[in-house]
DRENMIKE-849376 format. One record per residue: residue number from 1; x, y, z of N, C-alpha, C in turn. Coordinates in Angstrom, 1 decimal. Each point is the difference from the previous one (the first is absolute). Example, Ala and Ser with C-alpha at 12.3 -4.5 7.8 and 13.67 -1.06 7.14 Angstrom:
% residues 2
<num->1&n.px->13.2&n.py->-5.7&n.pz->7.8&ca.px->-0.9&ca.py->1.2&ca.pz->0.0&c.px->0.9&c.py->1.2&c.pz->0.0>
<num->2&n.px->-0.4&n.py->1.1&n.pz->-0.7&ca.px->0.9&ca.py->1.1&ca.pz->0.0&c.px->-0.8&c.py->1.1&c.pz->0.8>
***
This chain:
% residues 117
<num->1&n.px->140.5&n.py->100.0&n.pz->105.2&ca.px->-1.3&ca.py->-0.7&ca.pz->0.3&c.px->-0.8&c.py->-0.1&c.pz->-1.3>
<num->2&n.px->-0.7&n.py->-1.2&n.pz->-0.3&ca.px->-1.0&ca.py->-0.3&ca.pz->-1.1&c.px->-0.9&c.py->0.4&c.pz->0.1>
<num->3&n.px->-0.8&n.py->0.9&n.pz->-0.9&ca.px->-1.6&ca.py->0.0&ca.pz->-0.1&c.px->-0.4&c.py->-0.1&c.pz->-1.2>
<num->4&n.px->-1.2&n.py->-0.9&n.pz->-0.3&ca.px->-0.7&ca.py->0.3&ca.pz->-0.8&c.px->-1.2&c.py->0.7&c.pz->-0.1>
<num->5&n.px->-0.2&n.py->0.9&n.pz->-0.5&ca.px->-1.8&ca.py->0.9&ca.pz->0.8&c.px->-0.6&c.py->0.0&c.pz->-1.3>
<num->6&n.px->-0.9&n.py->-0.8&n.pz->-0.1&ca.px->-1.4&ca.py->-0.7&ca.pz->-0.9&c.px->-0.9&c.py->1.6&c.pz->0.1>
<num->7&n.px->-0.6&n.py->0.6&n.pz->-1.5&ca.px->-0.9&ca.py->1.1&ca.pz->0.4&c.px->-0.7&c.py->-0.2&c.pz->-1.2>
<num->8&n.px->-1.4&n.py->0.5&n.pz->-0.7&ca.px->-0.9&ca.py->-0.1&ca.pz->-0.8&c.px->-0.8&c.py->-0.9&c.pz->0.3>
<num->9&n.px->-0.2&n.py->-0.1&n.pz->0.8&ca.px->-1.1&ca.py->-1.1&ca.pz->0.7&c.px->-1.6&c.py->1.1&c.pz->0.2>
<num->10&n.px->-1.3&n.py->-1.0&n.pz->-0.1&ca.px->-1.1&ca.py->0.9&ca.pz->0.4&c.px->-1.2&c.py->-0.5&c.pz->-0.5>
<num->11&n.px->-1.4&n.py->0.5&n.pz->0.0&ca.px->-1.1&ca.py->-0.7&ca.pz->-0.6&c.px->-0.3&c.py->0.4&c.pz->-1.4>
<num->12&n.px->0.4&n.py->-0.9&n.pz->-0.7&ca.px->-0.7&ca.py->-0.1&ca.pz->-1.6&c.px->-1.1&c.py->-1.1&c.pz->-0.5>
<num->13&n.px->-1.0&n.py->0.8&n.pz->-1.4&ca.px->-0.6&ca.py->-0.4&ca.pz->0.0&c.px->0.0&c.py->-1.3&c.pz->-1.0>
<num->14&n.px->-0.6&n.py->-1.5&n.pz->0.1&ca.px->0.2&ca.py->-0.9&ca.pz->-0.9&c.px->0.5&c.py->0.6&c.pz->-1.9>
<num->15&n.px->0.9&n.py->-0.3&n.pz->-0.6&ca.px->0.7&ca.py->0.5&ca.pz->-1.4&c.px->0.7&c.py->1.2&c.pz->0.0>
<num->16&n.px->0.3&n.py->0.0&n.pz->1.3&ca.px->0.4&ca.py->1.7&ca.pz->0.3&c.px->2.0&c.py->-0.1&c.pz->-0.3>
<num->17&n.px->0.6&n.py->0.8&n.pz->0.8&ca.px->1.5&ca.py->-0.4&ca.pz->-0.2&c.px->0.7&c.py->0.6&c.pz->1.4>
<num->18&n.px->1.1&n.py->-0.6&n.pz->0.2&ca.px->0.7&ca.py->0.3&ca.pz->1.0&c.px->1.2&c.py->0.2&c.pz->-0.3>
<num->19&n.px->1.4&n.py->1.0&n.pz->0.5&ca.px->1.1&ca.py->-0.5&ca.pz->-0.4&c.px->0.6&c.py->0.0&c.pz->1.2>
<num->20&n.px->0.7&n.py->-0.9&n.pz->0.7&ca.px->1.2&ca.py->0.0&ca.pz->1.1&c.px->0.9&c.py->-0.4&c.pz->-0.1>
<num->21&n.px->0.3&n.py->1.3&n.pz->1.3&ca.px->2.1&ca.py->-0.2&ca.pz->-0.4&c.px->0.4&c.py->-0.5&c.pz->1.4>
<num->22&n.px->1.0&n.py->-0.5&n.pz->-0.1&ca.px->0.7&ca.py->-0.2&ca.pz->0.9&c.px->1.7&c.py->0.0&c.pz->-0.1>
<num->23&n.px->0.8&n.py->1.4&n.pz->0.9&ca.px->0.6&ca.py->0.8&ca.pz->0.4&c.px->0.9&c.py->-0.5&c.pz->1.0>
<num->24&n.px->1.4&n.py->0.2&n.pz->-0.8&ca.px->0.8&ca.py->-1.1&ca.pz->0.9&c.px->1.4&c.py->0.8&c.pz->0.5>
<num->25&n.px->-0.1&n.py->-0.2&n.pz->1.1&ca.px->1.3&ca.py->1.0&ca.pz->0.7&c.px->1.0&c.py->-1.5&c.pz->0.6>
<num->26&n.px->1.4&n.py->0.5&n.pz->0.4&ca.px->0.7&ca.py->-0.7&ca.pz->0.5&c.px->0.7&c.py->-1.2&c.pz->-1.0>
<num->27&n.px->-0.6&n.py->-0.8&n.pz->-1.1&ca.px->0.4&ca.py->-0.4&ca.pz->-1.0&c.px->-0.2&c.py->0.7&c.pz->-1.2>
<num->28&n.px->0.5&n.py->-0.7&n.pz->-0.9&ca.px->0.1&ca.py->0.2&ca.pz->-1.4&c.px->-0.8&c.py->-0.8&c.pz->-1.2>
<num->29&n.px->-1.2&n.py->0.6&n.pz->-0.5&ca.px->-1.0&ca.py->-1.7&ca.pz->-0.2&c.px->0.5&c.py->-0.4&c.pz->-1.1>
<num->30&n.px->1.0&n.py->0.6&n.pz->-0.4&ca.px->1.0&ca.py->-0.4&ca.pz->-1.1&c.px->0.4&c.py->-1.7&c.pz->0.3>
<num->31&n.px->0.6&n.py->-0.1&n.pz->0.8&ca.px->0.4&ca.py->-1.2&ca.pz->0.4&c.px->-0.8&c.py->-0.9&c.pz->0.8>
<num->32&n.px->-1.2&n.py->0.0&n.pz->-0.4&ca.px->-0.9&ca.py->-0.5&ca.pz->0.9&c.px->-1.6&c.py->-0.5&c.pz->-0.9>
<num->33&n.px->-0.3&n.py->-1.4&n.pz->0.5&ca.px->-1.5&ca.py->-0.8&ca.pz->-1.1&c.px->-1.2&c.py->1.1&c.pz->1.2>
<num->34&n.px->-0.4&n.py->1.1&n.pz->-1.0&ca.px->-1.2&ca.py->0.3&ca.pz->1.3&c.px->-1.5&c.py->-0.3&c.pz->-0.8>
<num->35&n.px->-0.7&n.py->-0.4&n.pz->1.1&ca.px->-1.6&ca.py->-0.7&ca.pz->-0.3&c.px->-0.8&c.py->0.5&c.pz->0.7>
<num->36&n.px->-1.4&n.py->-0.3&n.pz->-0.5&ca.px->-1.4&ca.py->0.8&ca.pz->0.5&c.px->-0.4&c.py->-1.7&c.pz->0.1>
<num->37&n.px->-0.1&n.py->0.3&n.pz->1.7&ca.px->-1.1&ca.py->-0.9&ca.pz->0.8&c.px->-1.5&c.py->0.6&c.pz->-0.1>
<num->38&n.px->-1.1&n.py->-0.8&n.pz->0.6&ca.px->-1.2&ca.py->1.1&ca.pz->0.2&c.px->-0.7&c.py->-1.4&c.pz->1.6>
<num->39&n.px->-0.4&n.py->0.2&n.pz->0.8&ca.px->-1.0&ca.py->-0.7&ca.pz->0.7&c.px->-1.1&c.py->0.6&c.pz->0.5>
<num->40&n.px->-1.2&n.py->-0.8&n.pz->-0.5&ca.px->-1.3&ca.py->0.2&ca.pz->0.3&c.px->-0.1&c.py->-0.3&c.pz->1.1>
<num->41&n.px->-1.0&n.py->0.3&n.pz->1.1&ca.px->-0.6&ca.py->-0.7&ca.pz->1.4&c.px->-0.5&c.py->-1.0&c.pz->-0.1>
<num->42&n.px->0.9&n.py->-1.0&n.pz->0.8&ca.px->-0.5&ca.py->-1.4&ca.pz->0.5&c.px->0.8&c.py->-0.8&c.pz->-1.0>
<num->43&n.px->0.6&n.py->0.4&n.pz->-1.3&ca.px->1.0&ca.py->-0.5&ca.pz->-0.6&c.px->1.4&c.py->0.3&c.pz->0.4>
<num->44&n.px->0.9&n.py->-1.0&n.pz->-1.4&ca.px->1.3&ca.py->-0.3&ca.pz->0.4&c.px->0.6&c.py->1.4&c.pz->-1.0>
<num->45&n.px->1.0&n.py->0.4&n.pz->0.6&ca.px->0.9&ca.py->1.0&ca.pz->-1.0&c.px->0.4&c.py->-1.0&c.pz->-1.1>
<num->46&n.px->-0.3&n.py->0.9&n.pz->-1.4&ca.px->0.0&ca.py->-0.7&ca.pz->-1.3&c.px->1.0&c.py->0.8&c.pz->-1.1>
<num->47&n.px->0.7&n.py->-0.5&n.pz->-0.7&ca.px->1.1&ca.py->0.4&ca.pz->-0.9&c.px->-1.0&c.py->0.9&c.pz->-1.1>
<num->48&n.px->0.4&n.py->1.4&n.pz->-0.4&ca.px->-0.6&ca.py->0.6&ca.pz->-1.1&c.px->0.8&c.py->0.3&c.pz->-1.4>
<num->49&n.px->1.0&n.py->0.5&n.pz->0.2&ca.px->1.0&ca.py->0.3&ca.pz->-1.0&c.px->1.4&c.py->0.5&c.pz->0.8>
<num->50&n.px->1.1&n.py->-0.6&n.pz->-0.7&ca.px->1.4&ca.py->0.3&ca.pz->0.2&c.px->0.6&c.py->1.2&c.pz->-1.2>
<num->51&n.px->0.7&n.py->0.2&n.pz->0.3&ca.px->1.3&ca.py->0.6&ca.pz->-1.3&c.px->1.1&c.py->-0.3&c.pz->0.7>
<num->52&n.px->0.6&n.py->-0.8&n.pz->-0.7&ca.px->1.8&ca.py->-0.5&ca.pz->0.5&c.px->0.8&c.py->1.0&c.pz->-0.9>
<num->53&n.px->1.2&n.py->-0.4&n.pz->0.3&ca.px->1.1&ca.py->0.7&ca.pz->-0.7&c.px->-0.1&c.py->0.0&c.pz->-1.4>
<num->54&n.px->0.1&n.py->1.0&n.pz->-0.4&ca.px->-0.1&ca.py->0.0&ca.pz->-1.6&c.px->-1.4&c.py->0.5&c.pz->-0.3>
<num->55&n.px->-0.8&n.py->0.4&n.pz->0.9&ca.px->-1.4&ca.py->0.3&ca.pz->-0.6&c.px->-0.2&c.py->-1.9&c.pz->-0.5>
<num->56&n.px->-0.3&n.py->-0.9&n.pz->0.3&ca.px->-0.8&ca.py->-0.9&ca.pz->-0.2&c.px->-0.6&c.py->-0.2&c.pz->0.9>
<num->57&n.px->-1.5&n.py->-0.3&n.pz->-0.6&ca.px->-1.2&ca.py->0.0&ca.pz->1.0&c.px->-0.7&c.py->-0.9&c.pz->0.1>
<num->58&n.px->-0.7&n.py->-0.1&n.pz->1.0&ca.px->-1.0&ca.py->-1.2&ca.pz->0.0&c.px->-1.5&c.py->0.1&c.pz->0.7>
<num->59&n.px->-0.8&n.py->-0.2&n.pz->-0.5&ca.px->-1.6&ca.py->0.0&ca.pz->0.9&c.px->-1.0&c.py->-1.3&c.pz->0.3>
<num->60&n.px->-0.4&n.py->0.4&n.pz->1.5&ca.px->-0.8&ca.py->-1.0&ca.pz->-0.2&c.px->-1.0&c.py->-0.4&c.pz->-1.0>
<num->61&n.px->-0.8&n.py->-1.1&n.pz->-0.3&ca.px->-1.0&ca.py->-0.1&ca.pz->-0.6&c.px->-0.8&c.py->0.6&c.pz->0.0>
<num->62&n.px->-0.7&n.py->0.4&n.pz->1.0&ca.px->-1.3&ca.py->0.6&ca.pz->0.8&c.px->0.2&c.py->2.0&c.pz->-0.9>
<num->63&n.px->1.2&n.py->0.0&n.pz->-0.3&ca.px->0.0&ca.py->1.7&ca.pz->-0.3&c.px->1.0&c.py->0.5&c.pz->-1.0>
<num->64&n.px->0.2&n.py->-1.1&n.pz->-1.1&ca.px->0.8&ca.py->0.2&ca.pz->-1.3&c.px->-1.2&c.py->0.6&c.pz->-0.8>
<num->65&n.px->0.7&n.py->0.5&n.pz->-0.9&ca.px->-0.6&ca.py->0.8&ca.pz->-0.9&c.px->-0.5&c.py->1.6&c.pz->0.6>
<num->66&n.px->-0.5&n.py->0.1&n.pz->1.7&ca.px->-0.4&ca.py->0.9&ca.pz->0.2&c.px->1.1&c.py->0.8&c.pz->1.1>
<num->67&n.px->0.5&n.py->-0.8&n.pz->0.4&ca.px->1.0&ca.py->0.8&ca.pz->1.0&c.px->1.8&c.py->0.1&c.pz->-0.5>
<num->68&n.px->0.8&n.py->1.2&n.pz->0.2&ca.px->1.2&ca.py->0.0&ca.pz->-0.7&c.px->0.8&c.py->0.7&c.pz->1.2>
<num->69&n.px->1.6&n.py->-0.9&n.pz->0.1&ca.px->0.6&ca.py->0.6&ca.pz->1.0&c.px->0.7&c.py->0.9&c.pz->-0.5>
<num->70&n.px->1.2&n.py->0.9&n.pz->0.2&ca.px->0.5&ca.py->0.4&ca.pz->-0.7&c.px->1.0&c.py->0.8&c.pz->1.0>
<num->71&n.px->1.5&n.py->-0.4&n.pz->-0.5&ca.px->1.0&ca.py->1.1&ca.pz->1.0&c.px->0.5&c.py->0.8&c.pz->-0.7>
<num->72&n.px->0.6&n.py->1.5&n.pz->1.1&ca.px->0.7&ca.py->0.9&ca.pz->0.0&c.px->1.1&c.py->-0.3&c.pz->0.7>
<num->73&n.px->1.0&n.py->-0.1&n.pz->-0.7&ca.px->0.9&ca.py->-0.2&ca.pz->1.3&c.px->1.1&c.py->1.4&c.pz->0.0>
<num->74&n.px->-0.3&n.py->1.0&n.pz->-1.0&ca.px->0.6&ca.py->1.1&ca.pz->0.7&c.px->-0.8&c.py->0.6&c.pz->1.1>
<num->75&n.px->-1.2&n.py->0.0&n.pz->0.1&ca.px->-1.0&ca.py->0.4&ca.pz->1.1&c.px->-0.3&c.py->-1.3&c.pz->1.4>
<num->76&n.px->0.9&n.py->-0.6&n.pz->-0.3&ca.px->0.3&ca.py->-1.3&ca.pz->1.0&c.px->-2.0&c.py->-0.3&c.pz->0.4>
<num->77&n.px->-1.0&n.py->-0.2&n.pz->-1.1&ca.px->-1.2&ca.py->-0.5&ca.pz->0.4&c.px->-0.6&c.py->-0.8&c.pz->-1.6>
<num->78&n.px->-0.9&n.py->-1.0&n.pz->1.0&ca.px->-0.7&ca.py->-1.3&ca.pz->-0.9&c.px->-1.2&c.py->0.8&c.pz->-0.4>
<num->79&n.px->-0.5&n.py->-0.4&n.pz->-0.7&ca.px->-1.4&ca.py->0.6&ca.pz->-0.5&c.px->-0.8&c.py->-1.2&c.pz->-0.1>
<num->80&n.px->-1.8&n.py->0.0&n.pz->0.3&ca.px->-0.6&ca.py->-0.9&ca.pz->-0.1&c.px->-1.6&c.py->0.5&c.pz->-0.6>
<num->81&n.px->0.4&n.py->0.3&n.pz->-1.6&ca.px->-1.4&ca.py->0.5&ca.pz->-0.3&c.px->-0.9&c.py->-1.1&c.pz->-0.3>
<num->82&n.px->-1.0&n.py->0.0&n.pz->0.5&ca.px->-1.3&ca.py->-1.0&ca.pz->-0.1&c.px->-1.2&c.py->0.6&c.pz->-0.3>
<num->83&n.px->-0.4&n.py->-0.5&n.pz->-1.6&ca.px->-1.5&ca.py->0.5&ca.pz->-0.2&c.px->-0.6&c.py->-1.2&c.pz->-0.6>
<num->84&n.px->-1.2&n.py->0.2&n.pz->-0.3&ca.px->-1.3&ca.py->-0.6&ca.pz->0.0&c.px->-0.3&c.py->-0.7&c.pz->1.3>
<num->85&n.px->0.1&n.py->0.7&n.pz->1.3&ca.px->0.0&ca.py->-0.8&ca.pz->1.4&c.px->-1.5&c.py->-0.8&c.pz->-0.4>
<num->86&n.px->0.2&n.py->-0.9&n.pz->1.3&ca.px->-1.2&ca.py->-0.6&ca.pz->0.3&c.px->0.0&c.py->-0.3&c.pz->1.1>
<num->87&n.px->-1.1&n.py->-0.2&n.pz->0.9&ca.px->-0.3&ca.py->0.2&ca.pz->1.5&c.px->1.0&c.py->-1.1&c.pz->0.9>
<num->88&n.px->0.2&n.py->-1.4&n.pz->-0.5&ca.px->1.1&ca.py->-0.3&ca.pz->0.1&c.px->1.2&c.py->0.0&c.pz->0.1>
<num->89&n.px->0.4&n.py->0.8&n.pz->-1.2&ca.px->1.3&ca.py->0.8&ca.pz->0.9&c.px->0.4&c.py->1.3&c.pz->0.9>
<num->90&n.px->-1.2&n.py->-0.3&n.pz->1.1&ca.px->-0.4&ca.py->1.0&ca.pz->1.2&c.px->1.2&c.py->-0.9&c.pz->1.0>
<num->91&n.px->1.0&n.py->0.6&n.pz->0.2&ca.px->1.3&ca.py->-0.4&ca.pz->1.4&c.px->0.9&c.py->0.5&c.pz->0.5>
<num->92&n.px->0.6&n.py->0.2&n.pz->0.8&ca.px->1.2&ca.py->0.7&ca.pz->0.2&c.px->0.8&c.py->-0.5&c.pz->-1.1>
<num->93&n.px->0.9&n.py->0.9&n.pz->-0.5&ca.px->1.0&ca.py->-0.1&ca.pz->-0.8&c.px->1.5&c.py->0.2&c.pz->0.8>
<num->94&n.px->0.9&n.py->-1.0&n.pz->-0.6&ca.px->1.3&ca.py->-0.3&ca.pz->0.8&c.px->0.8&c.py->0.3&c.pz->-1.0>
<num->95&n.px->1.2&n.py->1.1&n.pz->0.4&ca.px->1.5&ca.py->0.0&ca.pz->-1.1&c.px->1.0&c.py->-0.6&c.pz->1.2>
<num->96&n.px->0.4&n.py->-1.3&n.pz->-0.7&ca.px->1.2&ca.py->-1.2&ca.pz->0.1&c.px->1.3&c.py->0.9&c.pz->-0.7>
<num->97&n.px->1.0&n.py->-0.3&n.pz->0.6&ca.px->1.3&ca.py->0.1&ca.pz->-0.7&c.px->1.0&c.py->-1.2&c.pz->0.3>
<num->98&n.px->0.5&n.py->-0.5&n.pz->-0.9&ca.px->1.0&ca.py->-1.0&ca.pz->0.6&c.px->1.1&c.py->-0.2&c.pz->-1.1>
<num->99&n.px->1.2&n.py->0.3&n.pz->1.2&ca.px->1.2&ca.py->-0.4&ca.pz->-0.8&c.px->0.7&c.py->-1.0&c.pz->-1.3>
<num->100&n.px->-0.1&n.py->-0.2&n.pz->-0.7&ca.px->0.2&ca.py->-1.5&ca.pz->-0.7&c.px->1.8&c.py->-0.7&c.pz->0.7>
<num->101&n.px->0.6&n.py->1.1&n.pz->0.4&ca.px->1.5&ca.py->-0.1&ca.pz->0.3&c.px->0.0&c.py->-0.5&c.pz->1.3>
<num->102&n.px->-0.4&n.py->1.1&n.pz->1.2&ca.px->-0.1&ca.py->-1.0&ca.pz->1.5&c.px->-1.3&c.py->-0.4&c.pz->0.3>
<num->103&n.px->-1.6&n.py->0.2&n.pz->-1.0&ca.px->-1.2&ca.py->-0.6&ca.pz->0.3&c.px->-0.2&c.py->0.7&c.pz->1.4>
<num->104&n.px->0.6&n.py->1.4&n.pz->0.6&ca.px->-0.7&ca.py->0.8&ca.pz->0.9&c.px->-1.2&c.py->0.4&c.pz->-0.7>
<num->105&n.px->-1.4&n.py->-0.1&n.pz->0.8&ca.px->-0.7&ca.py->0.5&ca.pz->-0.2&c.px->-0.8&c.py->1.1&c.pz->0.9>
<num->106&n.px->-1.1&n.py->0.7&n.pz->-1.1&ca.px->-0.4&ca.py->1.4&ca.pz->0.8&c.px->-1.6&c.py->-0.2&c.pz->-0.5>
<num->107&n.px->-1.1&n.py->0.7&n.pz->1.1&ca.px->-1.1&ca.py->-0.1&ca.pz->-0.4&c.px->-0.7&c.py->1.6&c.pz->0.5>
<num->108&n.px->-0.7&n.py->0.3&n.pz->-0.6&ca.px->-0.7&ca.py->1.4&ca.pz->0.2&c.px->-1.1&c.py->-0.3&c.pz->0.8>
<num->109&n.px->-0.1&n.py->1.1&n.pz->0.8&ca.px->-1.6&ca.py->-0.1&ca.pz->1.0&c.px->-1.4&c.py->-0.3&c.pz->-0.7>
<num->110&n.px->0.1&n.py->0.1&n.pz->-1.4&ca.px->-1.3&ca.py->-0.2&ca.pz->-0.7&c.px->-0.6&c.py->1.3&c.pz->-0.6>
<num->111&n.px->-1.1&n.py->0.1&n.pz->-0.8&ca.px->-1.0&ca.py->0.6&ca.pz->-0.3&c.px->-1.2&c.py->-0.3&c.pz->-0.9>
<num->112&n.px->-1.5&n.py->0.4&n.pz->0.8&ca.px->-0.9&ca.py->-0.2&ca.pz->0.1&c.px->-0.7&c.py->-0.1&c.pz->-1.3>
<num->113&n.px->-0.3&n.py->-0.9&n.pz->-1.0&ca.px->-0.6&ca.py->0.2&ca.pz->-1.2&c.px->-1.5&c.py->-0.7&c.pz->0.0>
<num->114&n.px->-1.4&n.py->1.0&n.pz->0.0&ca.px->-0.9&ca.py->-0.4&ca.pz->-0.1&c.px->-1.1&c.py->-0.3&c.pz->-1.4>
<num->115&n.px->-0.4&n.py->-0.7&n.pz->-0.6&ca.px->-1.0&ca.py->0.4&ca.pz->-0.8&c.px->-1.4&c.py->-0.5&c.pz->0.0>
<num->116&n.px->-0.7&n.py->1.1&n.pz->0.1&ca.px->-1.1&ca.py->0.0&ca.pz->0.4&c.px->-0.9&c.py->0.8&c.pz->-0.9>
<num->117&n.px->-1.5&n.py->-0.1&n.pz->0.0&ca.px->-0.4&ca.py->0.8&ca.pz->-0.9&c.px->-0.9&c.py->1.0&c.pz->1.1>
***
């Protein structure tokens, strides 16, 4: 069975820093493009940053320069350190995994990132 379990989630204050992981059982994120979703309330879930195979990465617009993903894949977990927050990027945060070979994919229950002052 697949889980991904999203943790470092919580209330920070505006320029502050967060880091989340997300912890992968049942695959190998070795063979696998995994991404940080995030959705705000009343919005659409929105693309944040990937790492595909090879460590090549990608971010959205909204959080280059300040957010960095980053895998372990002896510790089979994605990392999602984000600083200089801003109240904006107050959302649930999503870890995506998806195959590039059969395009199975896997999504984590979320965790809660707030910033607030």
């Amino acid at each position: 069975q697949v889980q991904l379990v999203e943790s470092g989630g919580g209330l920070v204050q505006p320029r502050g820093s967060l880091r989340l992981s997300c912890a992968a059982s049942g695959i190998t994120i070795r063979d696998y493009t995994m991404r940080w979703y995030r959705q705000a309330p009343g919005k659409q879930r929105e693309f944040v940053a990937q790492s595909a195979r090879g460590h090549i990465t990608q971010y959205a617009d909204s959080v280059k320069g300040r957010f960095t993903i980053a895998r372990d894949n002896a510790k089979n977990t994605v990392y999602l350190q984000m600083n200089a927050l801003k109240p904006e990027d107050s959302a649930v945060y999503y870890c995506d995994a998806t195959s590039s070979a059969t395009m199975d994919e896997h999504w984590g229950q979320g965790t809660q990132v707030t910033v607030s002052s």
